[in-house]
MARSE-142617 format. One line per field, with one value per atom (N, C-alpha, C, O): atom name; x, y, z. Coordinates in nm, 2 decimals, always signed. Example, Ala and Ser with C-alpha at 12.3 -4.5 7.8 and 13.67 -1.06 7.14 Angstrom:
MARSE-142617
site <- [N; CA; C; O; N; CA; C; O]
X <- [+1.32; +1.23; +1.32; +1.42; +1.28; +1.37; +1.29; +1.34]
Y <- [-0.57; -0.45; -0.33; -0.33; -0.22; -0.11; +0.00; +0.11]
Z <- [+0.78; +0.78; +0.78; +0.85; +0.71; +0.71; +0.79; +0.80]
END
This chain:
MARSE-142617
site <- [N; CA; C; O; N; CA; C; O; N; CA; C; O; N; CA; C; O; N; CA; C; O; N; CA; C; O; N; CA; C; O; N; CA; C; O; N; CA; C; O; N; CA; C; O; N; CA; C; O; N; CA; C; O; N; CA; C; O; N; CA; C; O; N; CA; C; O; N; CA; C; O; N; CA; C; O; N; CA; C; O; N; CA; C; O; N; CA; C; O; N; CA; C; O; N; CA; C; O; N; CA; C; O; N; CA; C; O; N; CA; C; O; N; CA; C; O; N; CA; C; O; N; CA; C; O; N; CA; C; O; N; CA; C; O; N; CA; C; O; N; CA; C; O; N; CA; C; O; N; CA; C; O; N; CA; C; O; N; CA; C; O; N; CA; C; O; N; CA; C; O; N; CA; C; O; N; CA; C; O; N; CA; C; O; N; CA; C; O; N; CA; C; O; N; CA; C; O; N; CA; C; O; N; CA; C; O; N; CA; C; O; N; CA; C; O; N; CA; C; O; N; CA; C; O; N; CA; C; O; N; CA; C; O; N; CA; C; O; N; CA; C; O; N; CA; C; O; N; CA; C; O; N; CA; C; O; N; CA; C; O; N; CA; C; O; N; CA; C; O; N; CA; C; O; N; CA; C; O; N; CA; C; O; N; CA; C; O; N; CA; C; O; N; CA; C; O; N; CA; C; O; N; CA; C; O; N; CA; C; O; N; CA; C; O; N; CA; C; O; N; CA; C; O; N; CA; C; O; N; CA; C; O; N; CA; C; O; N; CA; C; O; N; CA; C; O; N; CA; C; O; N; CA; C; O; N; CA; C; O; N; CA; C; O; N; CA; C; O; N; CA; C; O; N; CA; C; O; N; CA; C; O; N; CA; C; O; N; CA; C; O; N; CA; C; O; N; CA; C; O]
X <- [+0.01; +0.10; +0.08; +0.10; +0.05; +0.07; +0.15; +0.26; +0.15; +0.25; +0.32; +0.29; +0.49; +0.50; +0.48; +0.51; +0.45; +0.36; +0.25; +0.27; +0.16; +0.05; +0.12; +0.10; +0.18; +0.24; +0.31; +0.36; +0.32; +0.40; +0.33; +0.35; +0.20; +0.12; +0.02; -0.07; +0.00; -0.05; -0.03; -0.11; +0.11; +0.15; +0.23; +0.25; +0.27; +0.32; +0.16; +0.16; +0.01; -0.06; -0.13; -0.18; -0.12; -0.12; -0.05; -0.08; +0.07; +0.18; +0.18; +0.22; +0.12; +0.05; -0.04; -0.03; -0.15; -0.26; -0.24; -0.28; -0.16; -0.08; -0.05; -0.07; +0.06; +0.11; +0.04; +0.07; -0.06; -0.17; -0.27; -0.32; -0.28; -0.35; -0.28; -0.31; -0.11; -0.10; -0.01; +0.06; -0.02; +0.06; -0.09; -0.09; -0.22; -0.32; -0.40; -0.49; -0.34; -0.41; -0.29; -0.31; -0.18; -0.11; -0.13; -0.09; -0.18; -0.27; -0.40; -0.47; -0.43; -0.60; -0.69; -0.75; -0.71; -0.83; -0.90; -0.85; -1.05; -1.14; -1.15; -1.11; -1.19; -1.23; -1.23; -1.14; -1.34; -1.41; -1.28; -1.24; -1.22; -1.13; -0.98; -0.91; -0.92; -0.86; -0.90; -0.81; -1.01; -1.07; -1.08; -1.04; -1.13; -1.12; -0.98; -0.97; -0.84; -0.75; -0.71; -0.72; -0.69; -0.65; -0.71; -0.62; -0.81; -0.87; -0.81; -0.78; -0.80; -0.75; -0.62; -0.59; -0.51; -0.41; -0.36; -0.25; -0.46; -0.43; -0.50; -0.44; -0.64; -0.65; -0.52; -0.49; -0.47; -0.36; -0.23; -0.18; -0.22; -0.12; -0.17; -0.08; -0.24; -0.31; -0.30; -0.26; -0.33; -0.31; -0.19; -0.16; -0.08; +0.03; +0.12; +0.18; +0.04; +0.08; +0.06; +0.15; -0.07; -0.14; -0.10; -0.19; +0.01; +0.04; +0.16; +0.18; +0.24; +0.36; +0.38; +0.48; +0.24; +0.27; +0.38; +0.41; +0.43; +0.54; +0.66; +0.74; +0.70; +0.81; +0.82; +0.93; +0.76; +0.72; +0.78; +0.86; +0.72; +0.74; +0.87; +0.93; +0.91; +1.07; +1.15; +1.24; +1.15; +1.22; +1.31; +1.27; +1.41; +1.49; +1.43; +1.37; +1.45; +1.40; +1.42; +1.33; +1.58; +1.63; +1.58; +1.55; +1.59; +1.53; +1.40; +1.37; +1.30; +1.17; +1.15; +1.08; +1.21; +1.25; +1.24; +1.14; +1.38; +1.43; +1.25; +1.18; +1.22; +1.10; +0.97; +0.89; +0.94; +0.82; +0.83; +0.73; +0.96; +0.99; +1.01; +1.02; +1.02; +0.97; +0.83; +0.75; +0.80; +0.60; +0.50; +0.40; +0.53; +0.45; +0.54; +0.46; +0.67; +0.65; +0.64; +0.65; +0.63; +0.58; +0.39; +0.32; +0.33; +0.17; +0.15; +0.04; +0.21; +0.17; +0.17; +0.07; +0.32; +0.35; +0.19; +0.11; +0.17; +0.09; -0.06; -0.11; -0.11; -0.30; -0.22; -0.32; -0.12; -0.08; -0.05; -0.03; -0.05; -0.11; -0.23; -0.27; -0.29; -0.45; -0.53; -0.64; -0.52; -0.61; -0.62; -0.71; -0.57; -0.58; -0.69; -0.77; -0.68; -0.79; -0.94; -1.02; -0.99; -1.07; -1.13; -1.24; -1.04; -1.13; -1.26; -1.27; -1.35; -1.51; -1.46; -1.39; -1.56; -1.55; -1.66; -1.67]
Y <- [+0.67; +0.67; +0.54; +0.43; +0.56; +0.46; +0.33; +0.36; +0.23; +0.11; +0.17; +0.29; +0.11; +0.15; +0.04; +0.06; -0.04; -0.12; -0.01; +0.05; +0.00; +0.09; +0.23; +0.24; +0.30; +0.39; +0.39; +0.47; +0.29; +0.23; +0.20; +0.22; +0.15; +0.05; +0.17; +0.14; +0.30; +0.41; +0.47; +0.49; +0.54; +0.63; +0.51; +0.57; +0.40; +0.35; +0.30; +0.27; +0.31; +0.27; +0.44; +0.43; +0.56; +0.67; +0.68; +0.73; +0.63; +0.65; +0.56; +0.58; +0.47; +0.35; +0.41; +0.39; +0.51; +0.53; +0.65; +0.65; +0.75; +0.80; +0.82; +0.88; +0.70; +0.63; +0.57; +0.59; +0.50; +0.44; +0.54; +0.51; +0.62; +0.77; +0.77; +0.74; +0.84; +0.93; +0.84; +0.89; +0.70; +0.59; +0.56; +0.56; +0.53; +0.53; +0.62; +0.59; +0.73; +0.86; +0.86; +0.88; +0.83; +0.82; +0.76; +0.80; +0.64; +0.54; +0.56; +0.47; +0.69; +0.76; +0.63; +0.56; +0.58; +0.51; +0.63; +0.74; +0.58; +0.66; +0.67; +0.58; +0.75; +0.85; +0.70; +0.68; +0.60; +0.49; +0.40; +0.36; +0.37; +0.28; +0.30; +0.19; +0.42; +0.46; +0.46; +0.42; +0.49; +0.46; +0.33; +0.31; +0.22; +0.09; +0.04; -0.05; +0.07; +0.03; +0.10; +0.02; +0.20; +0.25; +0.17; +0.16; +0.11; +0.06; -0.11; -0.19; -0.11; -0.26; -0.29; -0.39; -0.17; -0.15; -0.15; -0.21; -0.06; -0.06; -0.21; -0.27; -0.24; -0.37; -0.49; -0.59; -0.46; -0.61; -0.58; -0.66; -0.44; -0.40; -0.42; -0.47; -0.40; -0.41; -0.55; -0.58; -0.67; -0.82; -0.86; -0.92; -0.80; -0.82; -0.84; -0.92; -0.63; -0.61; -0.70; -0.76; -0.71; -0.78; -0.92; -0.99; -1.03; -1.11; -1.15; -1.26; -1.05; -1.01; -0.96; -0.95; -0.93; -0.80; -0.81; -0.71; -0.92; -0.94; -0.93; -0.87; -0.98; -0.91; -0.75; -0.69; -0.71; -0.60; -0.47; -0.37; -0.50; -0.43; -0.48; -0.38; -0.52; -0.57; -0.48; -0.41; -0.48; -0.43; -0.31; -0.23; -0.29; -0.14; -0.04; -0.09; +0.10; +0.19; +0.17; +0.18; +0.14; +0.13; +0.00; +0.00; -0.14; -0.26; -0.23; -0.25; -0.17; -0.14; -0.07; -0.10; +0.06; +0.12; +0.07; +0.09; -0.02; -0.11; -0.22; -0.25; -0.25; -0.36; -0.29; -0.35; -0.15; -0.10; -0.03; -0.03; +0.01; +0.07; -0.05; -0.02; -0.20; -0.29; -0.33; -0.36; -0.33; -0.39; -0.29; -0.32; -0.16; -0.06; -0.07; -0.09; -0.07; -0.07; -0.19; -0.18; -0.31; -0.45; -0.43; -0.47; -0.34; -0.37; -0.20; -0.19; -0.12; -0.02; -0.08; -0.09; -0.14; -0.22; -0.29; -0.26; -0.35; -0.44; -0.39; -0.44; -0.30; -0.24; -0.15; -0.14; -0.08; -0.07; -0.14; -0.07; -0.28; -0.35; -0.43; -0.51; -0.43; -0.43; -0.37; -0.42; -0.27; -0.11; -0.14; -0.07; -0.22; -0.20; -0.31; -0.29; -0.46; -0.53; -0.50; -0.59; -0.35; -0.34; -0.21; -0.15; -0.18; -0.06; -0.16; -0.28; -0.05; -0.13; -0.07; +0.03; -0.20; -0.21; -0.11; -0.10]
Z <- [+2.41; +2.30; +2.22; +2.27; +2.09; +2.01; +1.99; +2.04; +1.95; +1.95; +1.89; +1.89; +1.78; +1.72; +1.58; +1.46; +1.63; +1.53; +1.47; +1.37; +1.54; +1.53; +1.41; +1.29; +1.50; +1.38; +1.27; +1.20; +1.29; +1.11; +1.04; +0.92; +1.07; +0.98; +0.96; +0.88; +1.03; +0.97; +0.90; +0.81; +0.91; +0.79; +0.69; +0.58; +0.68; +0.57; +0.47; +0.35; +0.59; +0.50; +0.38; +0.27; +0.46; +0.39; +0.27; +0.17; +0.31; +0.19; +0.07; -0.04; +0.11; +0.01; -0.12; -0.24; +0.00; -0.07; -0.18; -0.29; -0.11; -0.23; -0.38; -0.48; -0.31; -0.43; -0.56; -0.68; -0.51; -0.54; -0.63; -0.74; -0.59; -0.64; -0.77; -0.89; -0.67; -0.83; -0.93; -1.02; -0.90; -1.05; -1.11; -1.23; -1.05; -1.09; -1.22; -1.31; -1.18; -1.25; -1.38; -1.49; -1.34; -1.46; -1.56; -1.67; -1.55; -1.63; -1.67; -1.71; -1.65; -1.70; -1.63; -1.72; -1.52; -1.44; -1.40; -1.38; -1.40; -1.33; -1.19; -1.12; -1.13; -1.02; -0.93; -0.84; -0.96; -0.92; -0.90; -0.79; -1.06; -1.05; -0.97; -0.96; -0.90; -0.82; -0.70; -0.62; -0.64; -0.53; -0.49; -0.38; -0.56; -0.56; -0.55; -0.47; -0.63; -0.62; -0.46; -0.37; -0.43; -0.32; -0.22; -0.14; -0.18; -0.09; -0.09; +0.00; -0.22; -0.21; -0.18; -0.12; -0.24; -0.17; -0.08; -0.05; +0.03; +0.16; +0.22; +0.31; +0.16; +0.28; +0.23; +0.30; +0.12; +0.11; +0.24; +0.32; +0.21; +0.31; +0.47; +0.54; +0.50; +0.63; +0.67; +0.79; +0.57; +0.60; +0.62; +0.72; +0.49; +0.51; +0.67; +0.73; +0.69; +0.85; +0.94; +1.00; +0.96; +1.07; +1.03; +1.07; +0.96; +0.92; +0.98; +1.02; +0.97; +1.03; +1.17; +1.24; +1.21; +1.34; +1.44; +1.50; +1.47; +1.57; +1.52; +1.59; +1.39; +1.35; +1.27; +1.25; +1.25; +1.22; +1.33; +1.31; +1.42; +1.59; +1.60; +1.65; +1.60; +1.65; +1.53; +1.58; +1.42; +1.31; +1.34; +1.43; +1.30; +1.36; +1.26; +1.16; +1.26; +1.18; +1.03; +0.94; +1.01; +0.89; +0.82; +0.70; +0.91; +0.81; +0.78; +0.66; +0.87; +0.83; +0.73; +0.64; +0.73; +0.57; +0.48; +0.40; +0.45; +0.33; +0.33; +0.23; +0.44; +0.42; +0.36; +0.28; +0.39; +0.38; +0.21; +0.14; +0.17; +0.03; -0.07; -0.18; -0.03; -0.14; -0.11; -0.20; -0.01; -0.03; -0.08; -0.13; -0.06; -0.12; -0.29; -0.38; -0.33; -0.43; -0.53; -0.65; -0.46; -0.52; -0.55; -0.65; -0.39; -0.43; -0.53; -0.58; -0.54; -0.62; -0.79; -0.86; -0.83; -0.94; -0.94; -1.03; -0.89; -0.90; -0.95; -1.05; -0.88; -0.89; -1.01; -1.08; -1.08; -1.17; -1.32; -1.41; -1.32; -1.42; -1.39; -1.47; -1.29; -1.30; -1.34; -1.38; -1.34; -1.41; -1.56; -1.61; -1.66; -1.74; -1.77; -1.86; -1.68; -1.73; -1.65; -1.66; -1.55; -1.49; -1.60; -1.58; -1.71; -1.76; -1.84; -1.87; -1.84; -1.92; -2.04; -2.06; -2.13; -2.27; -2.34; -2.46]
END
């Protein structure tokens, strides 16, 4: 059985990538430039996690919630006004 560190930092990092996808495609980025943001997404999140890992694990269901629906939508915001200085000229 998984930690529950472990399973948080799995599907919150799926749900990342998602996200990531389809605010990306909304901003017309390429195939390339989505794939790149998605990846970067998730490794910022992954640091984040593994930065935190001890309070993270201790977290109750609901504060992890409220914690995991502002860092996915602070790093989505974010690779969302970078797309525009990575398109080529």
């Amino acid at each position: 059985m998984p930690s529950r560190f472990a399973s948080r930092m799995a599907y919150t990092t799926a749900l990342l990538a998602y996200f990531v996808v389809r605010e990306t495609r909304k901003v017309k980025a390429t195939i390339v430039q989505v794939l790149a943001c998605a990846l970067c997404a998730s490794l910022m999140h992954l640091a984040i996690g593994f930065g935190f890992r001890q309070a993270i694990g201790q977290l109750s269901g609901l504060t992890f919630s409220a914690w995991a629906v502002l860092e996915l939508f602070l790093l989505v915001q974010l690779l969302v006004r970078v797309i525009p200085r990575l398109k080529t000229q």
